[in-house]
C-alpha positions in Angstrom: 21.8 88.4 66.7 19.0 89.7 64.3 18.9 93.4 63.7 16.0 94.2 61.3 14.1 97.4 60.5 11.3 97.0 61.8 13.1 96.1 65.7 15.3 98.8 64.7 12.4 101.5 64.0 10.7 100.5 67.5 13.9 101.6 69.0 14.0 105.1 67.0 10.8 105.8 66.8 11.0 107.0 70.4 13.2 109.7 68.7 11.2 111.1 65.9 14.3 109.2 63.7 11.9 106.3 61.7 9.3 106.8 59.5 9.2 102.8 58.4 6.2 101.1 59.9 6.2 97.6 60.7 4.6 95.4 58.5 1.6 93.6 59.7 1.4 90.3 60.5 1.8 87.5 58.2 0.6 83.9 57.9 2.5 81.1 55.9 1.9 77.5 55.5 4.1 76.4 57.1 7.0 78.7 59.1 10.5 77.8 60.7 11.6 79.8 63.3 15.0 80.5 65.0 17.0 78.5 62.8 20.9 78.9 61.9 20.3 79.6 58.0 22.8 78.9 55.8 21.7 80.2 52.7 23.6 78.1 50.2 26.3 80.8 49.0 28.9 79.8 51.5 28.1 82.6 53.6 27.8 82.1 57.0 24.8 81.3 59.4 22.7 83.6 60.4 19.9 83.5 62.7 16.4 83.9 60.7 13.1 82.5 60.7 11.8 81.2 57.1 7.8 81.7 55.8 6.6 79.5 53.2 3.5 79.5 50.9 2.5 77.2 48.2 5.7 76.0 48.3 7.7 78.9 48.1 10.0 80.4 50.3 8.2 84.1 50.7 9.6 85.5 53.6 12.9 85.1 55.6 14.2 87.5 58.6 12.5 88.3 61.6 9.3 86.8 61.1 8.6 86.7 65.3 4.9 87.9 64.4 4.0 85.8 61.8 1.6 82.9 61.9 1.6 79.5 60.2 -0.4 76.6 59.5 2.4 74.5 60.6 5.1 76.3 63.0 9.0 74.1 64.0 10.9 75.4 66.2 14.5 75.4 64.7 16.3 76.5 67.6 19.5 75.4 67.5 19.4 73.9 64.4 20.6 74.9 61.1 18.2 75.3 57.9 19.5 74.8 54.9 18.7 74.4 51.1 17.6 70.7 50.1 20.9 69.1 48.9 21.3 68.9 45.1 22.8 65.6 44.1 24.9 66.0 41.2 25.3 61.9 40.0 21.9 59.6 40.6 21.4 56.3 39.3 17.1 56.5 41.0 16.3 57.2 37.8 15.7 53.8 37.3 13.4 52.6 39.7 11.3 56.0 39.9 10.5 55.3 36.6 9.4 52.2 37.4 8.9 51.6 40.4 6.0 52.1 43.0 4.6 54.3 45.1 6.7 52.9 48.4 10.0 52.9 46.2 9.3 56.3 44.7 9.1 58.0 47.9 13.4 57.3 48.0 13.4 56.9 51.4 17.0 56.3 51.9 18.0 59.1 49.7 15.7 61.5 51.2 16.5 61.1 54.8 20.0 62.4 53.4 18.4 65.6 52.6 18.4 65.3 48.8 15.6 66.9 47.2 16.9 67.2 43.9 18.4 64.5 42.0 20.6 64.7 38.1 19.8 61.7 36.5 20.8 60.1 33.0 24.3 59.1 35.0 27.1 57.6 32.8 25.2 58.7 29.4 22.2 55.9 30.0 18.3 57.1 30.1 15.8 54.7 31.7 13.6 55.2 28.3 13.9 57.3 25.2 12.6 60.2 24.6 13.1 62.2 27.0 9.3 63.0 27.1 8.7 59.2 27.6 10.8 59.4 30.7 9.5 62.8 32.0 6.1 61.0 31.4 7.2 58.1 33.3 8.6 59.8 36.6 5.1 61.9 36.5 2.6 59.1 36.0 2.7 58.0 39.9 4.9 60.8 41.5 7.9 61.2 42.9 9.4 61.9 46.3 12.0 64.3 44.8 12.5 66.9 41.9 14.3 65.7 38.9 16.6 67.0 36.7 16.2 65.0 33.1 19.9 64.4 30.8 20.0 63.5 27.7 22.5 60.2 27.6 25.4 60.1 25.0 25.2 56.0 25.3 21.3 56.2 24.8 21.6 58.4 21.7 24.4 56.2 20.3 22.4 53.2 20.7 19.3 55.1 19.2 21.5 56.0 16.1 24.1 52.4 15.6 22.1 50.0 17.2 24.2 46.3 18.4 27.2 48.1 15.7 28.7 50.3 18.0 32.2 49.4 18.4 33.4 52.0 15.8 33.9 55.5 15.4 30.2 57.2 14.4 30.5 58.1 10.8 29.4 61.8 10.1 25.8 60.9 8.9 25.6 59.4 12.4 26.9 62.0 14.3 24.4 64.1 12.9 21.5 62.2 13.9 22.6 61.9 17.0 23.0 66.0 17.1 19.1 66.3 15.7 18.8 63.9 19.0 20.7 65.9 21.4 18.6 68.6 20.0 15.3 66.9 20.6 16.4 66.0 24.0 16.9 69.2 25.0 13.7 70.9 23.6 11.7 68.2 25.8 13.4 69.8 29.2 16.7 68.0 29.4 19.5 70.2 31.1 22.5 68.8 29.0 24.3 65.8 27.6 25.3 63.0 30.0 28.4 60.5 29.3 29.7 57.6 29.8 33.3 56.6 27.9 34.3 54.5 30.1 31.4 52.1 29.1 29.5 50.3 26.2 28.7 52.1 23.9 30.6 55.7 24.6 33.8 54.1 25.0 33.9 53.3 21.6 33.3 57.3 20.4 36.1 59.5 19.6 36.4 62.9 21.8 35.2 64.6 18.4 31.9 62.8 18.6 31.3 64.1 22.2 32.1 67.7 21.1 29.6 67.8 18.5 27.1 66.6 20.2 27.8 69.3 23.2 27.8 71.7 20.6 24.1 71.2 20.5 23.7 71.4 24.2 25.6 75.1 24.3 22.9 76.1 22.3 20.7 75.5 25.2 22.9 77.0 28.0 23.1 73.9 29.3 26.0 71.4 30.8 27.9 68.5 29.8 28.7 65.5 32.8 30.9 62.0 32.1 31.9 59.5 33.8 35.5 60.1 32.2 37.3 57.9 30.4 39.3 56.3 33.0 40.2 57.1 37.0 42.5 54.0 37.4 45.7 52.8 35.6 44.0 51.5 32.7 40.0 51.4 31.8 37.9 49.9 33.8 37.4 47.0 31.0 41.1 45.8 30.8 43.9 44.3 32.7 47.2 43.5 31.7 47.0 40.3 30.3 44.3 42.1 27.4 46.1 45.0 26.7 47.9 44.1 23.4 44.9 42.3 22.1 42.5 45.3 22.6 42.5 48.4 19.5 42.3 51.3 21.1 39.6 54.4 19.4 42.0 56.0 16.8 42.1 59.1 19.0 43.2 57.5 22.1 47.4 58.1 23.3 48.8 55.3 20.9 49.5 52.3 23.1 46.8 51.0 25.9 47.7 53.9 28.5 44.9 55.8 28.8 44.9 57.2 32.4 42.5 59.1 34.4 45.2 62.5 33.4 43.8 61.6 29.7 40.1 61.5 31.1 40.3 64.8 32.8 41.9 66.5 29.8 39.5 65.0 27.6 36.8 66.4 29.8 38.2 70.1 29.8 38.8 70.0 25.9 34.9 69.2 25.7 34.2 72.3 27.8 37.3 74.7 25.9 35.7 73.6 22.2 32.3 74.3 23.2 32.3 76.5 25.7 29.7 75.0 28.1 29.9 73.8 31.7 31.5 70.2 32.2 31.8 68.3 35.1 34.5 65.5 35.5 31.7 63.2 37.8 32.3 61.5 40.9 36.0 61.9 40.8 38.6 59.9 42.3 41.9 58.6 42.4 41.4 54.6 42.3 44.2 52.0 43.6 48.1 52.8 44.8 49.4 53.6 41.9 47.4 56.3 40.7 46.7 57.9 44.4 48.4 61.1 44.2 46.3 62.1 41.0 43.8 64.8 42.8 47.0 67.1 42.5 46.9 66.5 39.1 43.9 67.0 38.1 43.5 70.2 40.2 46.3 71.5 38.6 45.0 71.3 35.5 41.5 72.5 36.1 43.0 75.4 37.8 45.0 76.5 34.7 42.0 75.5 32.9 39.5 77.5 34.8 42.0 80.7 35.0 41.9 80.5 30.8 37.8 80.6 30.8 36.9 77.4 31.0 33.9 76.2 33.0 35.4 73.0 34.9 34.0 71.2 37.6 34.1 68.2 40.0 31.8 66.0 41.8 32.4 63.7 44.6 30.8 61.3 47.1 33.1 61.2 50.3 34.4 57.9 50.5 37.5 56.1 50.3 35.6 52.5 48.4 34.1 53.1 45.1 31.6 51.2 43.2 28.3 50.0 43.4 28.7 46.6 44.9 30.9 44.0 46.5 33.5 42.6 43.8 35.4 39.8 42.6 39.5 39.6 42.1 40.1 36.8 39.6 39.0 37.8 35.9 35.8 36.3 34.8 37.8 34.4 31.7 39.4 32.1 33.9 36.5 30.4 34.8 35.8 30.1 31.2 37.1 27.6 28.9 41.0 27.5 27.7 41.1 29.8 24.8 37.7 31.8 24.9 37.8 35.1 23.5 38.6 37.8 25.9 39.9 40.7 23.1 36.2 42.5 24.0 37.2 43.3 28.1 35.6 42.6 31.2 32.4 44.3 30.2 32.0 42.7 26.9 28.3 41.3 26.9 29.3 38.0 25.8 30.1 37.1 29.7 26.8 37.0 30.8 26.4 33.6 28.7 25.6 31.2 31.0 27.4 28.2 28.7 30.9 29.9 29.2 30.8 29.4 33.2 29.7 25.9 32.8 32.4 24.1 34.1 34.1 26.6 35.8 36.0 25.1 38.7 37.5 22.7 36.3 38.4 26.0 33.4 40.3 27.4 36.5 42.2 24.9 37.2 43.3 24.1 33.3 44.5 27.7 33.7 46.9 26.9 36.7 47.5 24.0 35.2 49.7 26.0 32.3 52.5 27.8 33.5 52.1 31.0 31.1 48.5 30.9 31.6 48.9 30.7 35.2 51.0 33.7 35.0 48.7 35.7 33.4 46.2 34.8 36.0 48.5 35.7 38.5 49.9 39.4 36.7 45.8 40.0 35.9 44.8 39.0 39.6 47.5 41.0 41.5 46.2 44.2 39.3 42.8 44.4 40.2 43.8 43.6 43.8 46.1 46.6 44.1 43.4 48.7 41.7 41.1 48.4 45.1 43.8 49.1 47.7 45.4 46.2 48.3 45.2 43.0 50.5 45.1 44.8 53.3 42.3 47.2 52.4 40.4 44.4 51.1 37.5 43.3 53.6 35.4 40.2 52.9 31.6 41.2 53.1 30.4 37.7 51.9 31.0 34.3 52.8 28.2 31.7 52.5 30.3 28.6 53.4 32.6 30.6 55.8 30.9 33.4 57.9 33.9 33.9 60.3 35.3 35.0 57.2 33.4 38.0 57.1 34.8 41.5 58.3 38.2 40.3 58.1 40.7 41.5 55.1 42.3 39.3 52.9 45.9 40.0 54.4 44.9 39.3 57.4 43.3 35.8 56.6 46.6 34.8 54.2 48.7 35.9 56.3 47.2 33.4 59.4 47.5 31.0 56.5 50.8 31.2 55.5 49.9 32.2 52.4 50.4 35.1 49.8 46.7 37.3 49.1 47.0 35.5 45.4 47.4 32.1 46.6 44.7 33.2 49.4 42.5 34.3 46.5 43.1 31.3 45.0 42.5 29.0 47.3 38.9 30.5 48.1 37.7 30.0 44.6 38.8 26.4 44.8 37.6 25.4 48.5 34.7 27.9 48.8 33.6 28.7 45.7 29.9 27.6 43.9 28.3 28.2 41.0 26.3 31.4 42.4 29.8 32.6 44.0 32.9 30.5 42.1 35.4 33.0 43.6 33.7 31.6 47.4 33.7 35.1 49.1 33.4 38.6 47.8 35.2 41.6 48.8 34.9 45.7 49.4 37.9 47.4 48.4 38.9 50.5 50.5 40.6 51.6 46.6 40.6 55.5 47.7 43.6 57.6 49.7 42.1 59.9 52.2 44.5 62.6 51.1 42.8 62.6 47.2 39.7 62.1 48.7 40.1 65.4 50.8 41.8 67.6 48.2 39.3 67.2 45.7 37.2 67.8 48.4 38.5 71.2 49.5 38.4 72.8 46.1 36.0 75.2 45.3 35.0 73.2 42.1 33.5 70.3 43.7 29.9 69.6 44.5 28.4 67.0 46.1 27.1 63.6 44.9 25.8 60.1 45.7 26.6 57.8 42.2 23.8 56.1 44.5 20.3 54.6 43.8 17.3 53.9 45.6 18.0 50.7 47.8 15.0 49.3 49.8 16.9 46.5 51.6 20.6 47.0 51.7 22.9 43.9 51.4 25.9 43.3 52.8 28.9 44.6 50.3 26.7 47.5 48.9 28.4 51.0 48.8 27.4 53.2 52.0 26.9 55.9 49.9 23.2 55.3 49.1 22.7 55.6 53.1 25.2 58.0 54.5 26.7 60.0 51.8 25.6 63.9 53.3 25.4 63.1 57.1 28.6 61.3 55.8 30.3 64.5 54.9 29.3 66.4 57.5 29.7 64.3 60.1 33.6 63.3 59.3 34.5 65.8 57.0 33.3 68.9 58.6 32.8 68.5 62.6 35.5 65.6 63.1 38.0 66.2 60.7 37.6 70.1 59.9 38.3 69.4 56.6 36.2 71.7 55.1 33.7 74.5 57.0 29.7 73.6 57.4 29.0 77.0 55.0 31.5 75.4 52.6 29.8 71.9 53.0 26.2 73.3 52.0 27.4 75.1 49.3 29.3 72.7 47.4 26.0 70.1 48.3 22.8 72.4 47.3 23.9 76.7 45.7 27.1 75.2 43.7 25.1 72.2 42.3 22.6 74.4 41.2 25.2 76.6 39.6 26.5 74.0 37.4 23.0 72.6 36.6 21.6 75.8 35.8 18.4 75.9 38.5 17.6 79.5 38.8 15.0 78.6 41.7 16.8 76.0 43.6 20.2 75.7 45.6 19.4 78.8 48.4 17.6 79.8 51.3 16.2 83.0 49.6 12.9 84.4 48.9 11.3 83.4 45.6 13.2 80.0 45.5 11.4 76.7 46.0 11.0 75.3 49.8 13.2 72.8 49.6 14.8 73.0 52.6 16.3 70.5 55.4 16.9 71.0 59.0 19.5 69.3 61.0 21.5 69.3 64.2 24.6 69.9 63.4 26.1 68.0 66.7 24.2 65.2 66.3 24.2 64.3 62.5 25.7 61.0 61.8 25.6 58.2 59.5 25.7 54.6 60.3 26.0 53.0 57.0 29.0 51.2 57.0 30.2 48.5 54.1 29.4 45.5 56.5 25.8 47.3 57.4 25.3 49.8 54.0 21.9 50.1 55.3 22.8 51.4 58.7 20.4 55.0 59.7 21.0 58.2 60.4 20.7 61.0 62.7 20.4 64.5 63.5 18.3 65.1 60.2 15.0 66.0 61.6 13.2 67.7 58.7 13.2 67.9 55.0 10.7 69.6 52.8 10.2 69.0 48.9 8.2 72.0 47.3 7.5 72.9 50.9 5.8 69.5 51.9 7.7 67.3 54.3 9.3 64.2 53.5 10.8 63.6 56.6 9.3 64.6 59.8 11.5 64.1 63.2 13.7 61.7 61.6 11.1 59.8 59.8 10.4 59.1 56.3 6.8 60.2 55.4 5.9 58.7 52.4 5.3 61.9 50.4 5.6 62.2 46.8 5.9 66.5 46.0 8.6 66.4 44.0 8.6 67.4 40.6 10.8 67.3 36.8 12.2 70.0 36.5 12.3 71.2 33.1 15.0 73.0 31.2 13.6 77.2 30.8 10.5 76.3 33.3 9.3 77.1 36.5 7.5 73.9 38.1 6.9 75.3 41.5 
């Protein structure tokens, strides 16, 4: 029910009680009326009408007398602020990419409208101006919040010589950097030590350079160190051959707890905000681990320190559909493998040559066969196990596809290794030598909701902008925010809708630091989605990543649409946002 004083003062002035006159008429450019407005606080909805000009939000309330170039009827529907996602690899092809990929359609019809880039410590381009430059030579369908990347600025400063603590003369360049960074509009310092070339820095390195970034007011965001057993890089076979940093836990287990207390000792020595980014609990053995880490940013928060989480909603992580054997046994008997999965050597064409005949010299010797076997079985129960494992490619066997790997060795008669196994020796090829590719469901639904649930945790994608989806590709970059409030909030009542637009548009904003972005409020940007919230749902899926949505009819960017009933438009209004400015 609306109850506003100017309804109120027709009712009293019939007493002699008001002495407020109504204000006249007003005219917007564009003007949503009757919608359920959730203003991005977590409070709840409340039924208002919302006038825009030049892109601003200017009036919201009773607005029943009001005019507008362009007049939707909301009723029904809930308006909300544009959703704020927290981890976004489009940096990449909005810098160079054109005009149809720039428009992000399949991020936009999410209802993203602002985007944190420089994910995982890596800019597209350096400077910072050269990438601000970039996004704003041929537009951009979103606005953009520029990083400054700890991996680009190590590069910048070591070059190929990297795998090494920074020396102090280093470090300090790479401070003057930081510094640069941020004085060309950059909102913090983004991280990656979990890969090349951050994983080789010590914690100390990261604090100094946040240092810089506290000077600034601004934030601090890593993909942490590791969210699985061990590092993304290793396996078991590796482990005693690898040297850890000199201020890693002595021995090889470094664990996703060391990851999160390495991220809350950044934010305790510098005082700054830090987010531990698109958080999870990845494989079996470490499910369990959002209690953990909630635990300790709650003691962490209660002592003053700024923690927080993101999180896309999904039990499967990472980008694309994987492989289970380790690349090195399709290489030659012997070949270095000291450096990890990601070392950069493995892209050499010359050590694959040969590769169904290297895998089988490697069953061929017992202990090299067992390593194969110990290094296999890890990554299969690091994304859920053969029974959460679906097969999403299969060139030379399509019935394959859909099925899990348990399934198929069990019909078989076989274990999931030898399964595994025998599809890189009947089905594999030189594009595909382990013959099909899987989608590990590597996530427990009960981390996935308790991160979820905590007030700490905002929103992201960790997606891109995909023009054709393929078949093994992550849902997220389709479905991630119909995703969350389609299971999440109306089927599963895990968390409330005010909750759910909070954590995805004012909370983001929070930890970011937008002043004029993350609310349905007067004086903040239009950027603004409407959706039914009985209808919205996603349809990506990992067989079909690319599957539509529903139920999100309209999106506005700086108060121009982007999507109009359900339909991409094409627009490019977005705009960089700049650290201290107002781009409106």
């Amino acid at each position: 029910m609306r109850f506003t004083v100017a309804r109120s003062c027709t009712v009293f002035a019939l007493l002699g009680l008001c002495f407020v006159s109504p204000a006249g008429a007003q005219s917007f450019d564009l003007l949503i009326r009757d919608g359920r407005v959730l203003d991005g606080t977590g409070n709840p909805e409340v039924l208002q009408d919302v006038g825009v000009r030049d892109g601003v939000i200017v009036a919201v309330g009773d607005l029943s007398d009001a005019t507008a170039d362009h007049v939707i009827d909301a009723t029904g529907m809930h308006v909300v602020p544009g959703f704020i996602d927290m981890h976004s690899h489009a940096d990449r092809a909005l810098f160079g990419g054109d005009v149809e990929v720039r428009a992000a359609a399949n991020l936009v019809a999410q209802g993203i409208t602002t985007i944190v880039v420089g994910p995982d410590g890596r800019n597209p381009t350096w400077p910072v101006s050269a990438e601000i430059a970039g996004y704003e030579r041929l537009g951009v369908g979103m606005n953009i919040v520029p990083m400054v990347g700890h991996g680009t600025v190590r590069s910048v400063v070591m070059g190929d010589d990297y795998e090494r603590p920074a020396t102090e003369a280093e470090i300090e360049r790479m401070q003057s950097l930081v510094r640069q960074g941020m004085e060309e509009g950059a909102f913090g310092l983004g991280a990656g030590p979990e890969y090349r070339p951050g994983r080789f820095a010590t914690t100390e390195e990261i604090i100094a350079l946040a240092s810089v970034v506290s000077e600034y007011d601004g934030f601090y965001y890593a993909h942490q160190r590791s969210q699985s057993p061990l590092p993304l890089w290793l396996t078991p076979s590796i482990v005693h051959d690898y040297t850890p940093p000199p201020t890693w836990p002595e021995g090889w287990r470094l664990t996703a707890t060391d990851g999160i207390h390495e991220t809350i000792r950044i934010g305790r020595e510098t005082g700054i905000r830090v987010v531990g980014t698109h958080i999870k609990a990845k494989g079996p053995t470490t499910w369990g681990q959002s209690a953990i880490d909630v635990m300790a940013i709650e003691r962490a928060r209660a002592e003053g320190v700024q923690v927080y989480l993101d999180q896309y909603p999904y039990e499967t992580f990472g980008g694309g559909s994987v492989e289970i054997i380790p690349r090195w046994y399709y290489a030659p008997v012997g070949t270095d493998r000291s450096g990890g999965l990601d070392d950069p050597d493995w892209g050499r064409a010359e050590l694959m040559e040969g590769w169904d005949e290297n895998l089988r010299a490697h069953l061929d010797d017992p202990e090299l066969h067992a390593e194969l076997v110990t290094d296999t079985e890890y990554i299969l129960d690091l994304q859920g196990g053969a029974d959460r494992h679906v097969i999403v490619i299969s060139p030379r066997d399509g019935s394959l596809v859909g099925r899990t790997l348990g399934d198929v060795a069990r019909e078989n008669g076989l274990s999931p290794i030898e399964q595994v196994i025998q599809f890189a020796l009947e089905l594999g090829t030189e594009q595909l030598r382990s013959g099909v590719r899987y989608r590990g469901l590597a996530g427990s639904a009960e981390d996935v909701e308790r991160y979820m649930r905590q007030e700490f945790t905002a929103t992201s994608t960790d997606g891109a902008i995909v023009p054709e989806a393929r078949p093994g590709q992550h849902p997220r970059y389709y479905g991630t925010y119909p995703h969350k409030i389609a299971t999440y909030v109306r089927d599963k009542g895990t968390i409330t809708l005010p909750f759910f637009v909070r954590s995805s548009a004012g909370l983001p904003a929070q930890i970011v630091g937008l002043t004029d972005r993350g609310y349905v409020r007067e004086g903040q940007a239009a950027d603004l989605v409407v959706f039914d919230f009985e209808r919205v749902q996603d349809h990506a899926t990992i067989l079909d990543p690319g599957g539509h949505n529903e139920g999100i009819h309209y999106v506005f960017v700086n108060g121009r649409m982007v999507v109009e009933d359900g339909r991409v438009t094409g627009a490019l209004p977005g705009v960089v946002l700049r650290r201290g400015a107002d781009d409106r």
